[in-house]
N, C-alpha and C positions, 0 to 999 in steps of 0.2 A: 888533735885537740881533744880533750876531752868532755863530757857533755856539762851544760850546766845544770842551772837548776829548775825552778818548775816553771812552764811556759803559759803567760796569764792568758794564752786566748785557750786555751785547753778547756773545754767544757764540765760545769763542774758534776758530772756523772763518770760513770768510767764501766766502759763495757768490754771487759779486761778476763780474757779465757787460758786460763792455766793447766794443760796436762802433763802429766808426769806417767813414765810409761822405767819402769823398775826392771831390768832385763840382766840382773846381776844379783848374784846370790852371800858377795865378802859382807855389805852390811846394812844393817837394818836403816831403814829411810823413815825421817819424818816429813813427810807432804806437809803437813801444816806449816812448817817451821822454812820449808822452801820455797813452798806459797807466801808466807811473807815476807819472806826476805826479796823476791822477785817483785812484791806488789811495791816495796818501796822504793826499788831502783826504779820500777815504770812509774811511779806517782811523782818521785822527785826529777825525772824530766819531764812531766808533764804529758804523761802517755795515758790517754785513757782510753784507745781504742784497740787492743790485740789481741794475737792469737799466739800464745808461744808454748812448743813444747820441748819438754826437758825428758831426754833418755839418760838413764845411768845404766852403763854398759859396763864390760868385765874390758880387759885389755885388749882381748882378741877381737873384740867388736871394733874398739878405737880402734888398731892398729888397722885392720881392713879399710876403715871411715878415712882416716889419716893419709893412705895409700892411696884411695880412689877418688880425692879432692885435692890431698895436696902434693901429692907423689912421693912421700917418705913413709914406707914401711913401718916405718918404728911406731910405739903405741905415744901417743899426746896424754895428756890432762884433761884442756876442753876445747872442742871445737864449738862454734856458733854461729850458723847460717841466717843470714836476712834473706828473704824471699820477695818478691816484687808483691810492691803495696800498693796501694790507692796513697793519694797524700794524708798524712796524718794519722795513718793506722801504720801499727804495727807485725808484721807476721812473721817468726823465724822459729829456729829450733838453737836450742844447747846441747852438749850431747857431751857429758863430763864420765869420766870411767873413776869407778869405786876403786878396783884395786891398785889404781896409779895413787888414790887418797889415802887409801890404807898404808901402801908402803911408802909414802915422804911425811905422813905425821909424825911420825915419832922427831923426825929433822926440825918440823918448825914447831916440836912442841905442843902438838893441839892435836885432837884426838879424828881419830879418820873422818867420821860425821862431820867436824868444823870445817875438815880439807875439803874435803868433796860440797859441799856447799859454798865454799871458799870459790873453786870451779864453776859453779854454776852460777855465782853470782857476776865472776868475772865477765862469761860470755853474755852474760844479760847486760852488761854492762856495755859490754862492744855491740852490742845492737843496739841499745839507745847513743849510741856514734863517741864511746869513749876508746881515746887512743893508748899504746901502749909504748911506741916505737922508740922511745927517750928513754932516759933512764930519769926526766922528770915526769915528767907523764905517768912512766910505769911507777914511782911514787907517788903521785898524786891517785892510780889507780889502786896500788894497797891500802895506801888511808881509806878510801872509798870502801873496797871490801871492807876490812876490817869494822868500819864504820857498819855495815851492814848486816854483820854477824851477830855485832853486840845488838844492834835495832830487833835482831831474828830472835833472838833472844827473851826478848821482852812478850809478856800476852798484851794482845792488841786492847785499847783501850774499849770498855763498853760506855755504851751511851746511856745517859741517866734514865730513868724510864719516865713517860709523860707528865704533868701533873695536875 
């Protein structure tokens, strides 16, 4: 199933820890633009307690990662591990490879940067417990991306100043 929307007992603070760890050299990374795109999958299920970090690897890192968790040699896109939580926190990793984004954007048309956060989004996705297993799910999961990209897109609203 895939996740809904935001959960009213969710406290309205949010102690929400984002790293991002660059281990790939095919393209250049905007952290801010992934930082928000990740803050708003965790704000709209209602997550305001985590710790998640995101690797972008080259393929040779996927494919080793891909081998030693899921037992297919071949390089992925993204992986995304949940780690054991206390209830109501969050803790996992995403771990999306640049040059698998690099080589399938030209396919969907969007530029490597969109792909590979495209990735990253999706496994942030599967840790707030969106499924993929259907081929309605897995559309209901691209709208969702998608949706997320154009959201990353946007500069974050500033707040008016006091008066």
């Amino acid at each position: 199933m895939c996740c809904g929307g935001r959960d009213a007992r969710a406290p309205p603070y949010s102690l929400i820890a984002i790293r991002i760890a660059n281990r790939q050299t095919k393209l250049k990374i905007d952290r801010r633009r992934i930082r928000r795109a990740i803050r708003a999958v965790l704000d709209d299920a209602g997550v305001a307690d985590a710790e998640l970090s995101v690797a972008l690897v080259d393929d040779a890192a996927m494919a080793a990662l891909h081998a030693e968790f899921l037992g297919d040699p071949g390089t992925t896109d993204v992986l995304s591990f949940a780690f054991e939580r206390p209830p109501r926190r969050l803790d996992g990793e995403v771990v999306a490879s640049a040059e698998t984004a690099a080589r399938s954007a030209p396919r969907f048309r969007c530029t490597a940067a969109e792909e590979l956060l495209r990735y990253v989004i999706h496994g942030t996705l599967h840790l707030v417990g969106c499924d993929d297993a259907t081929p309605s799910l897995r559309n209901q999961m691209r709208r969702k991306e998608r949706a997320y990209i154009d959201r990353s897109n946007q500069c974050p609203r500033k707040k008016p100043p006091p008066s």
